[in-house]
Residue, then its C-alpha position, 0 to 999 in steps of 0.5 A: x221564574x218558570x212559566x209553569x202550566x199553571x199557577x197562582x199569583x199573590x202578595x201582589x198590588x192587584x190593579x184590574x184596569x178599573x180600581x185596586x182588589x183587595x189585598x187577600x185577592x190573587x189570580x190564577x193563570x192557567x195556559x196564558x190566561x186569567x183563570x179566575x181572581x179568588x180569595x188566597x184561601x181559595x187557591x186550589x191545592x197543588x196550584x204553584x204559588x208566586x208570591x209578588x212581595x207587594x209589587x203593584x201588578x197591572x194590566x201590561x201598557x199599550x204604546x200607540x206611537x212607537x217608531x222605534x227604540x233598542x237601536x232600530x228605527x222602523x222606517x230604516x229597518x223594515x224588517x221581522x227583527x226589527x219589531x222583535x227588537x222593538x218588542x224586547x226593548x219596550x218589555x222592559x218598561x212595562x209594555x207588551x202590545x204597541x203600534x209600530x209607526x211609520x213617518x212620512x215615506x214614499x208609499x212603497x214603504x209604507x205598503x212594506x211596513x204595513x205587510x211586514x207588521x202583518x207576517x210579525x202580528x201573524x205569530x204575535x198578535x197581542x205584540x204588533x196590534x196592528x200599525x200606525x201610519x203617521x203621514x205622508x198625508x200631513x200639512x207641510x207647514x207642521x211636518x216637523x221632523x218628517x221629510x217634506x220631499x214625501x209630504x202628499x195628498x192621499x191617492x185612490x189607490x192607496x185607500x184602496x190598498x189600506x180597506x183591503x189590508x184593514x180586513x188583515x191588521x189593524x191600521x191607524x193612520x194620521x192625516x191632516x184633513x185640510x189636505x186630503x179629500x174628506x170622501x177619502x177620508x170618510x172611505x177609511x173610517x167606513x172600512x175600519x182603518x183608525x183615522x188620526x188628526x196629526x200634523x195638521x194647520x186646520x181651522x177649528x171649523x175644518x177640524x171639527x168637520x173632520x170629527x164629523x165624518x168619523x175621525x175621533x183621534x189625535x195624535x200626539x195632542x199639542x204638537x204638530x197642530x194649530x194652537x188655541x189662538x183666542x181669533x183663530x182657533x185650530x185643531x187643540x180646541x177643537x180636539x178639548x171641545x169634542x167629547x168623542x175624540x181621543x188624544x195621545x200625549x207625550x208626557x216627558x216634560x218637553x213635548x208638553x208643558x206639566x201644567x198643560x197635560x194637567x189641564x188637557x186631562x182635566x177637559x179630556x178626561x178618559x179621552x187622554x191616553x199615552x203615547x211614547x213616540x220614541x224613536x231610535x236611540x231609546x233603551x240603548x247609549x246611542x248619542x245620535x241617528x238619523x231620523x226623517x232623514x235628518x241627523x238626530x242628537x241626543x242631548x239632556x235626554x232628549x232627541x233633537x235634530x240640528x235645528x232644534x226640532x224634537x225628533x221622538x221622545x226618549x221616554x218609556x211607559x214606565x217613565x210616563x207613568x211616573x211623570x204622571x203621577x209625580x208631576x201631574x198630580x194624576x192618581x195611580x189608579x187613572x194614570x195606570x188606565x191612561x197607559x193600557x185601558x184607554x188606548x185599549x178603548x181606541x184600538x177597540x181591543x178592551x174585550x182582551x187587552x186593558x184590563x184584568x178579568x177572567x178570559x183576557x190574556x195574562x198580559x201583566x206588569x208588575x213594579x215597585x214604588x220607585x217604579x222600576x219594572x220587576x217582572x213581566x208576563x205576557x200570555x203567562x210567561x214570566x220576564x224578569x227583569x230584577x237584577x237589570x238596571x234599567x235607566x231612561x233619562x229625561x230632561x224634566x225641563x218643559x219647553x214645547x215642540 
C-alpha cells in the first residue's frame, strides 16, 4: 500500500484513545496528520480510499522500557543503527514511539547514550521520545540482573549534565531514592528530567517522601522493589497508596503474577501502563545474549540468566495487549490506553501522541481479533505486515522475578 498524499481510511474498528466511533466514521490523512474524522458520506471526492476489512485501528503503542530487541541490546550497541533496528523491530507489533533504556553503565555511557538518542530524535522524534536511564543509582540489594561493580550514588556533576541536555530530549531516569541525595533528586524533577522509583529497598516512609518531592513514577511495578510486608511495608504499597504516582507493568505472565496486575489495576487505575523491557533476543531466533554483563538464555520464551534471574522480557506490545485482555480480564478499550494514552500522559506528549484526534499525528496501528498486527502507519506512511508471520512466544506460567 502506497503513502499517497492524502486519503481516507475506512471499514475500520476506529479506537480514538478514549471510546470506539461509530462503525460509518472514517479518518482523513493528509501530509502525516489527521485531517479530520467524518461520516463515510462525507469523504471528499477524488480522496483515495483504504478500506481496513473491519481491522481494530488504534492509536500506535508507546514502550517506556525498551533496552533492546531484533538482535541489539542498546547497552552493547550504542549506536544510530542500533535504535533503527530497535524501531523497525517493535513496528511490527504495533509500537512507534519508545524509550530506549540503558541499564546500570559507567557514566561515560550513560552520556554516549543519552547524545546518541538525541542525533537519532533529531530526525525521528516521534520514534526515539526521548531516554529512559535505569540505574546506576539503584539499591544493590535489588540490582537484579544489572552489574553492581557500576552500582553508584548520583554525583553533581551528572545532574548537572542531565538538566542540561533535558533542555535537548526528554530523560526518564529510575533511582532508588534511599541512595541518593533527595536535594539531587529534587533538582532533576524541578529541571524537567522524569524521575522513577525502580530497584529500590525503600521503606514505605522513605518511598513516600520520595513521591513528596516530585517522583510520581514506578518502574517496572512489583519487580526490583520491596514488597508489601504486613510489619514492614516497601515501595509496591507505597506506590498503590499514591494516587499520583505512575506505574509500569510487565504484563508477560512471569514478571508478574495475572492475579496481581488484575488487582494493582484495580488500585491504580489509569495510573497502570505497560511497559516491555524487552531486551536482546526479542523479535529474532536468538537462544542467548549477554546482558549486565551476564550470559542470558532464552528458555520457554523467556530470558533468564544462569542463576535464574529474569533478565528482560521476551514480550511485544501487541502480545501484552492480549495477556490483557485475555487473562486479565481488562476491556479492550482500557487496555488499548494502557499500551499508548497512558504512557502518553507520563511523557507529557498527550497533546500529540495517544490518541486519534484531528492534528495529532497519523501515528496508527491496525490488528485483527487474533491480534496479529496487519499494518502500521506512522506520520501517514503506510506498513504492512500481512503476509509476515509474525510469533512472540511467552511462557504463560506465573512465577515472579
Amino acid at each position: 500500500m502506497d503513502e499517497g498524499f492524502s486519503y481516507a481510511i475506512l471499514d475500520a474498528l476506529i479506537f480514538d484513545g478514549t471510546e470506539f466511533l461509530d462503525k460509518d466514521k472514517a479518518i482523513l490523512v493528509k501530509n502525516g496528520i489527521i485531517l479530520d474524522i467524518v461520516d463515510v458520506n462525507e469523504i471528499p471526492k477524488n480522496m483515495k480510499i483504504l478500506t481496513m476489512g473491519g481491522l481494530v485501528l488504534a492509536p500506535a503503542f508507546i514502550d517506556l522500557q525498551i533496552n533492546g530487541c531484533g538482535g541489539v541490546l542498546y547497552n552493547y550497541d550504542i549506536s544510530y543503527d542500533a535504535l533503527d533496528t530497535m524501531y523497525k523491530t517493535n513496528l511490527k507489533y504495533g509500537t512507534i514511539s519508545f524509550l530506549p533504556t540503558l541499564i546500570t553503565a559507567v557514566e561515560s555511557e550513560i552520556k554516549k547514550a543519552v547524545e546518541t538518542a538525541y542525533m537519532y530524535r533529531s530526525e525521528y522524534p516521534d520514534r526515539v521520545i526521548g531516554i529512559h536511564i535505569e540505574g546506576p543509582y539503584i539499591n544493590v540489594k535489588k540490582k537484579g540482573i544489572h552489574n553492581s561493580n557500576y552500582i553508584k550514588i548520583l554525583s553533581f556533576e551528572m545532574v548537572e549534565y542531565l538538566i542540561e541536555w533535558v533542555k535537548k530530549i526528554p530523560i526518564m531516569i529510575t533511582v532508588a531514592p534511599e541512595c541518593n541525595h533527595l536535594d539531587y533528586i529534587k533538582i532533576l524533577i524541578d529541571n524537567g528530567v522524569v524521575v522513577a522509583i525502580g530497584h529500590s529497598n525503600a521503606t514505605y516512609l522513605e518511598a513516600k517522601k520520595s513521591f513528596d518531592l516530585g517522583i510520581n513514577v514506578a518502574t517496572h511495578l512489583f519487580n526490583a522493589m520491596s514488597q508489601m510486608e504486613a510489619r514492614t511495608p516497601g515501595v509496591v504499597p507505597a506506590v498503590l497508596n499514591d494516587e499520583n504516582v505512575y506505574a509500569g507493568i510487565i504484563v508477560d505472565g512471569l514478571h508478574v503474577d495475572y492475579n496481581v496486575i488484575k488487582l494493582a489495576k484495580k488500585i491504580k487505575g489509569e495510573k497502570l501502563f505497560v511497559v516491555t523491557d524487552t531486551a536482546t533476543a526479542m523479535g529474532t531466533d536468538m537462544e542467548e545474549f549477554v546482558f549486565g554483563d551476564q550470559r542470558v538464555l532464552v528458555k520457554d520464551g523467556k530470558f533468564v540468566s544462569e542463576n535464574g534471574v529474569l533478565a528482560g522480557a521476551n514480550i511485544s506490545m501487541i502480545l501484552s495487549l492480549k495477556n490483557l485482555v485475555k487473562h486479565v480480564n481488562i476491556p479492550l478499550t482500557e487496555a488499548l490506553r494502557m499500551l499508548s494514552l497512558y504512557p502518553a500522559r507520563v511523557m507529557k506528549i498527550d497533546n500529540q501522541l495517544g490518541k486519534i484526534q484531528v492534528g495529532f499525528k497519523a501515528n496508527f496501528v491496525l490488528f485483527d481479533m487474533n491480534y496479529k498486527v496487519n499494518y502500521m502507519i506512522e506520520n501517514g506512511q503506510i506498513f504492512d505486515f500481512t503476509d509476515e508471520e509474525i510469533e512472540n512466544k511467552t511462557d504463560e506460567n506465573s512465577e515472579n522475578k
